[in-house]
C-alpha positions as CSV (number, residue, x, y, z in Angstrom):
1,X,-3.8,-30.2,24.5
2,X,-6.0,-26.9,24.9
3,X,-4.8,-24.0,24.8
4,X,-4.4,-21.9,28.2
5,X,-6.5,-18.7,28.6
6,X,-3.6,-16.2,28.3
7,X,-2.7,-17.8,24.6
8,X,-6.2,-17.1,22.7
9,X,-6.3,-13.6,24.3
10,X,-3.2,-12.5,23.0
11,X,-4.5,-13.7,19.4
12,X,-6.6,-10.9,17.7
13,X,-9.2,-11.7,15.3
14,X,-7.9,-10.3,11.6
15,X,-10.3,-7.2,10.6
16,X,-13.3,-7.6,8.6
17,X,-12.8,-8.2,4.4
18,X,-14.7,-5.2,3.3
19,X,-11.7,-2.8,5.9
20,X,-9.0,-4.7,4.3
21,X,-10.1,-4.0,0.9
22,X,-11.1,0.0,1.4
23,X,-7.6,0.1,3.2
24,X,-5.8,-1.4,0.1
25,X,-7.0,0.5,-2.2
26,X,-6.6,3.8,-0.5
27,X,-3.0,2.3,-0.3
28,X,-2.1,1.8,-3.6
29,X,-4.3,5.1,-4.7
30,X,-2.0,7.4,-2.2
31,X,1.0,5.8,-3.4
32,X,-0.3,6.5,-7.3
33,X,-1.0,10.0,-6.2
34,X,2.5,10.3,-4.7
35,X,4.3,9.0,-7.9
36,X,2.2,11.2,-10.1
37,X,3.3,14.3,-7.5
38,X,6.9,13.9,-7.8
39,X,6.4,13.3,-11.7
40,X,4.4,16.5,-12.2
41,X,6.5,18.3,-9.4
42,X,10.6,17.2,-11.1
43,X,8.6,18.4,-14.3
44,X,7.7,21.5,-13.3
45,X,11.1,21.9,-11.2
46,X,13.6,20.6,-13.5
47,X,11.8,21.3,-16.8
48,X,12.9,17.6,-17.9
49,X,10.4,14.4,-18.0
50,X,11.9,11.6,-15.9
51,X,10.5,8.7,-18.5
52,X,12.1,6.3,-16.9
53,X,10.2,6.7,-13.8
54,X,6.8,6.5,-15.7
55,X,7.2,2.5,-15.5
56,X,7.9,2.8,-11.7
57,X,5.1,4.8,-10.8
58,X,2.4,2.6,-12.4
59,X,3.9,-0.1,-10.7
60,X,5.0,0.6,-7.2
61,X,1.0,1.2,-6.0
62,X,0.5,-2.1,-6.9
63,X,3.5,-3.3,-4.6
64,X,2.5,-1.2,-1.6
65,X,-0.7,-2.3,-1.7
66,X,0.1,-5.9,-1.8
67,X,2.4,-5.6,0.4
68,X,0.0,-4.0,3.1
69,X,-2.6,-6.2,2.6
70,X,-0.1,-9.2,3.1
71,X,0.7,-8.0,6.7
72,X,-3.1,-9.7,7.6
73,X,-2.9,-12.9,5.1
């Protein structure tokens, strides 16, 4: 059975590879520059190292951006 005309216009075409992988990476590098932030600024602020975040903050970028570029896959 085809498809009626209404059904393939509401399907959009993914974007290109190239915009998914700039977009990624800008991603996970905001949400390493973020992480880094807070570290530096609850440093500064609190005059204590939160080294139980370090772990977190390496990681998390890596889960936002997987996570974002899932929402095309």
């Amino acid at each position: 059975m085809k498809p009626s005309p209404t059904e393939d216009k509401k399907k959009r075409k993914p974007p290109p590879t190239w915009l998914l992988n700039t977009l990624t990476a800008l991603v996970g590098i905001l949400t390493l520059a973020l992480g880094v932030g807070w570290l530096i600024r609850s440093w500064v602020v609190d005059r204590e190292m939160p080294y139980f975040a370090i772990p977190l903050v390496l990681c998390v970028p890596v889960i936002a951006a997987v996570a974002f570029r899932n929402m095309w896959d």
